[in-house]
C-alpha positions as CSV (number, residue, x, y, z in Angstrom):
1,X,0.0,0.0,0.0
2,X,2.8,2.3,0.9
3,X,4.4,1.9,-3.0
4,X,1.0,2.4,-4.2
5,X,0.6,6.0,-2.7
6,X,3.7,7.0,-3.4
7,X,2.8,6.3,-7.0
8,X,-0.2,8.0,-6.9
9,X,1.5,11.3,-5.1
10,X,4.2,11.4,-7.7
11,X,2.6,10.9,-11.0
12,X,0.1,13.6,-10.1
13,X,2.7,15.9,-10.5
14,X,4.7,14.5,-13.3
15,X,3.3,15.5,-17.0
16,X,5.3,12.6,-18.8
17,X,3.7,9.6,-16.4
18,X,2.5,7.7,-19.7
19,X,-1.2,7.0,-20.0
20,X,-2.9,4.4,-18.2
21,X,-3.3,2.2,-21.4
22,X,-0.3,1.6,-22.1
23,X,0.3,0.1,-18.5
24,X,0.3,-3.7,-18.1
25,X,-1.8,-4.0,-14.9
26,X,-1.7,-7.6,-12.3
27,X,-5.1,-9.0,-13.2
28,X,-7.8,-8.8,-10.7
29,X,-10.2,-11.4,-10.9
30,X,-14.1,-10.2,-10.6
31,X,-16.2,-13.2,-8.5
32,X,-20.1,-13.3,-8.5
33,X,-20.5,-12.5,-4.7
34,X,-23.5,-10.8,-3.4
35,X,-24.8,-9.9,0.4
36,X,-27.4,-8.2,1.9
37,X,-26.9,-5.3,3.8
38,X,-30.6,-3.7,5.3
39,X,-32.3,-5.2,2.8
40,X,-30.5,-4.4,-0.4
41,X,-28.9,-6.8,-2.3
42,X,-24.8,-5.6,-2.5
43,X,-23.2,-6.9,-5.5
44,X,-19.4,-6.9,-4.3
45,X,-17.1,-8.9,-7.2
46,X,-13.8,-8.1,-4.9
47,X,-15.7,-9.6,-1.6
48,X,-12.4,-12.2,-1.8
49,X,-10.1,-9.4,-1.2
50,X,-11.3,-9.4,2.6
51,X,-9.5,-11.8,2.9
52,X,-6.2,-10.5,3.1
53,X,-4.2,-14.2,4.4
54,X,-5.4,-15.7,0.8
55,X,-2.9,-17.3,-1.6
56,X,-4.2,-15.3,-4.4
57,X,-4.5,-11.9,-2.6
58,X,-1.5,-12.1,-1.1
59,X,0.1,-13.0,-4.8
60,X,-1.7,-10.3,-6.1
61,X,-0.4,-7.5,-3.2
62,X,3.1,-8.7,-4.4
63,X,1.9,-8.5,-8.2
64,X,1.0,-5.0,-7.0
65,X,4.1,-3.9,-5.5
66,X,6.5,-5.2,-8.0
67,X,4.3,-3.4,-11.1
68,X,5.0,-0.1,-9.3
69,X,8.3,-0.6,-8.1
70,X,9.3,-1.4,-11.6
71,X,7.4,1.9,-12.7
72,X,9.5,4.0,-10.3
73,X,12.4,2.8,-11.4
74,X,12.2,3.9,-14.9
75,X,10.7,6.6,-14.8
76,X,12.2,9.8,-13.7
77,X,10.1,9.6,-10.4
78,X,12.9,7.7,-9.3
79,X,14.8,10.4,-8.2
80,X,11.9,11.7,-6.3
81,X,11.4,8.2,-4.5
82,X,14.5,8.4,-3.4
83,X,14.9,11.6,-1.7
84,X,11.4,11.0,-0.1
85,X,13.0,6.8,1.1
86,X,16.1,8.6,2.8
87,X,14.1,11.2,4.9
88,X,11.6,8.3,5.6
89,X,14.5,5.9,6.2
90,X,15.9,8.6,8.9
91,X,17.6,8.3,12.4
92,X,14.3,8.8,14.8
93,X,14.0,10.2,18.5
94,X,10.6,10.9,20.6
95,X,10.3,13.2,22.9
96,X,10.5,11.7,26.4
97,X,7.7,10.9,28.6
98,X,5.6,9.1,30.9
99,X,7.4,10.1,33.9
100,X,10.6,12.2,34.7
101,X,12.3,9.7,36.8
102,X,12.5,7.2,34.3
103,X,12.1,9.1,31.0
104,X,10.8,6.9,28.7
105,X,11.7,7.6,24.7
106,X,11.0,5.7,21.3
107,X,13.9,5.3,19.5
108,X,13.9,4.4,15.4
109,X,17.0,3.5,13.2
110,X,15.6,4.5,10.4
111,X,14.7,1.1,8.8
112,X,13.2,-1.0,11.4
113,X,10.1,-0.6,14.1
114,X,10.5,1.7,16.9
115,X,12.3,0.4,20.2
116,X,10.9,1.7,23.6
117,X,13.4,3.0,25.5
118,X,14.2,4.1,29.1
119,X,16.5,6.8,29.9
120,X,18.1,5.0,33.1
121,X,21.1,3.2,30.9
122,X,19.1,3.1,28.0
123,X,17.5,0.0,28.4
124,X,15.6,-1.6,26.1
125,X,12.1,-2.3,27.6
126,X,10.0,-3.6,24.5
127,X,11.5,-4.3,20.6
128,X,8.9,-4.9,18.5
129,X,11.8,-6.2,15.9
130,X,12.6,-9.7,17.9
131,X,8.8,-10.6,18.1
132,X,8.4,-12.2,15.1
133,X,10.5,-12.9,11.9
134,X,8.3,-11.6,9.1
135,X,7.7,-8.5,11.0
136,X,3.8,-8.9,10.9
137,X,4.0,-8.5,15.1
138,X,3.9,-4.5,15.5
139,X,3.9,-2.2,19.2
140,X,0.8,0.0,19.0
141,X,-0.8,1.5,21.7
142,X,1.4,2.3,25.5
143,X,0.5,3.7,28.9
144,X,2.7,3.2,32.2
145,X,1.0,3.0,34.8
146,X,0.4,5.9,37.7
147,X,2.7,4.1,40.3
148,X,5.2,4.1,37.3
149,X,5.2,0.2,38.0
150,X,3.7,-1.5,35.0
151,X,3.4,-0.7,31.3
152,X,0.9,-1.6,29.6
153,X,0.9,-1.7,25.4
154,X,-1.2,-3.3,22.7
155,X,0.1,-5.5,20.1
156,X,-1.2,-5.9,16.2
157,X,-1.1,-8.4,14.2
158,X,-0.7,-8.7,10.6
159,X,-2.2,-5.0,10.2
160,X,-5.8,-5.3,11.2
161,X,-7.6,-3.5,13.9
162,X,-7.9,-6.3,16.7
163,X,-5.7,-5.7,19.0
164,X,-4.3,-7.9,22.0
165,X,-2.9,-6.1,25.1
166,X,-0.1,-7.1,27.9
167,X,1.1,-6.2,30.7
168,X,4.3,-6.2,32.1
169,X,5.9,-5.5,35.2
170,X,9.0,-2.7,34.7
171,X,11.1,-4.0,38.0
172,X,11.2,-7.9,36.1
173,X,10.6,-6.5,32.8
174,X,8.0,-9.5,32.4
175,X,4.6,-9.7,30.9
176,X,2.1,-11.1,33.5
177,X,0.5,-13.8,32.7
178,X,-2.4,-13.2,31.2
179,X,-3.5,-11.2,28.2
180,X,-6.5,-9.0,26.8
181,X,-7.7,-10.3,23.3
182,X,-10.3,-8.8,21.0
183,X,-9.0,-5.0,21.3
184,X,-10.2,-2.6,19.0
185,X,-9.9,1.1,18.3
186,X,-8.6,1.5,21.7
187,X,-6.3,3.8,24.2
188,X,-5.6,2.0,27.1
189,X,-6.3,4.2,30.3
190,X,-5.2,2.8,34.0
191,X,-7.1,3.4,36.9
192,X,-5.8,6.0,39.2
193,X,-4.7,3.8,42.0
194,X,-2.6,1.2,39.3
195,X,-4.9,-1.7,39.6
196,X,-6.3,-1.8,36.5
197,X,-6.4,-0.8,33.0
198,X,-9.6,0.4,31.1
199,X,-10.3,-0.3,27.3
200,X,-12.4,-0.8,24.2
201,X,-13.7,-4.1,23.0
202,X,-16.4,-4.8,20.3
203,X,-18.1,-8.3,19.8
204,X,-15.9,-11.2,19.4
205,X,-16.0,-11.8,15.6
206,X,-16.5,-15.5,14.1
207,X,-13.1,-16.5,12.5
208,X,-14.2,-16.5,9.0
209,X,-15.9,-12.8,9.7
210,X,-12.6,-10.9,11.4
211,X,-11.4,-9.1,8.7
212,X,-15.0,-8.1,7.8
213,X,-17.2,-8.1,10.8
214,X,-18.3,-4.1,11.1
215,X,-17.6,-2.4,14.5
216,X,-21.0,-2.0,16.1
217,X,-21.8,-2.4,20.2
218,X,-18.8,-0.8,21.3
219,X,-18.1,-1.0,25.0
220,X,-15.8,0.1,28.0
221,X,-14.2,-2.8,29.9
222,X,-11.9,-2.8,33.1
223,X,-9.7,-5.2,34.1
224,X,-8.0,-6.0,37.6
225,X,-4.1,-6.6,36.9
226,X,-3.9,-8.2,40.3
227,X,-6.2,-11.3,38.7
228,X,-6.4,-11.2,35.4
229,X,-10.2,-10.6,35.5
230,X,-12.0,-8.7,33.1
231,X,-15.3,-6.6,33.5
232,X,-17.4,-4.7,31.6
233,X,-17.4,-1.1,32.3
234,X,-19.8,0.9,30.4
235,X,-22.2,-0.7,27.3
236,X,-24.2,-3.6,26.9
């Protein structure tokens, strides 16, 4: 996706782009799939693309990406690209915060996830990078909590909007053992005294309907780091 709007934000400024004939688009299949929605019957031939952990969309987001990679590189966009790669690409520092005893930072090379840092030896409290190989494991969401003795943070997985969220104790700098699943659209707020962590949830989705299941019934859950236990808050 990121190639693809690059592509778009160049070649609306170049004048010698080449028309969009004489390009040799990836081939995107058209299925007779239809759902109803209220009452009206949706006719939806790219339903399948939903489904983003398909064989076939996956081969066709590579298709994608190497059919505007090799745009770029002969075109004179190039140049562009690569001006805009190197300040994308470039050595990144937060601000600190959280607390000023411990002064907390995310810290970026330039060409991998950010690292959460800690000020006190510069410490590494969470890398993103060492959770999984194919980088589909990425830090979203963190709050330390206000007795500065737990951190809580949200983890993604594979880009969509569930999120799962852990806990872990900054003296042992380990997760306790359990974690919150089914996540969404969420900050994650602790309770004033540091026993708990508030949050968002939505309706546990079937497995086949996760990517697709719309975000109705939203509700405010709490629970108690001292057990594990969750409870809901505020919703039905």
């Amino acid at each position: 996706m990121r190639y693809l709007l690059i592509l778009f934000l160049l070649t609306s400024c170049s004048a010698d782009s080449g028309s969009p004939e004489s390009f040799n688009y990836p081939e995107s299949k058209r299925e007779r799939t239809n759902y109803n929605l209220h009452g009206t019957t949706v006719m939806d031939p790219y339903f399948y693309m939903e489904d983003f952990e398909s064989p076939y969309v996956v081969e066709w987001s590579n298709q994608q990406n190497a059919f505007v990679e090799s745009y770029l590189e002969g075109s004179e966009i190039s140049t562009i690209q690569d001006i805009l790669s190197e300040a994308y690409s470039s050595e990144y520092f937060s601000m600190s915060y959280f607390n000023p005893e411990s002064e907390y930072y995310f810290y970026n090379s330039g060409s991998e996830q950010h690292h959460l840092y800690m000020k006190k030896g510069d410490a590494v409290i969470l890398d993103p990078n060492l959770w999984s190989d194919d980088q589909t494991l990425n830090l979203d969401k963190v709050s330390v909590s206000p007795n500065k003795k737990y951190l809580a943070y949200s983890v993604s997985n594979g880009g969509v909007d569930w999120r799962t969220i852990k806990i872990m104790d900054l003296e042992t700098n380990s997760n306790l053992d359990f974690e919150i699943t089914e996540v969404k659209f969420s900050d994650i707020s602790w309770k004033s005294d540091s026993s708990g962590v508030y949050y968002n949830k939505y309706p546990k989705p079937l497995p086949e309907n996760r990517l697709s299941q719309q975000s109705y019934d939203a509700a405010i859950y709490f629970t108690d780091i001292s057990t594990g236990q969750e409870e809901l808050f505020y919703g039905e």
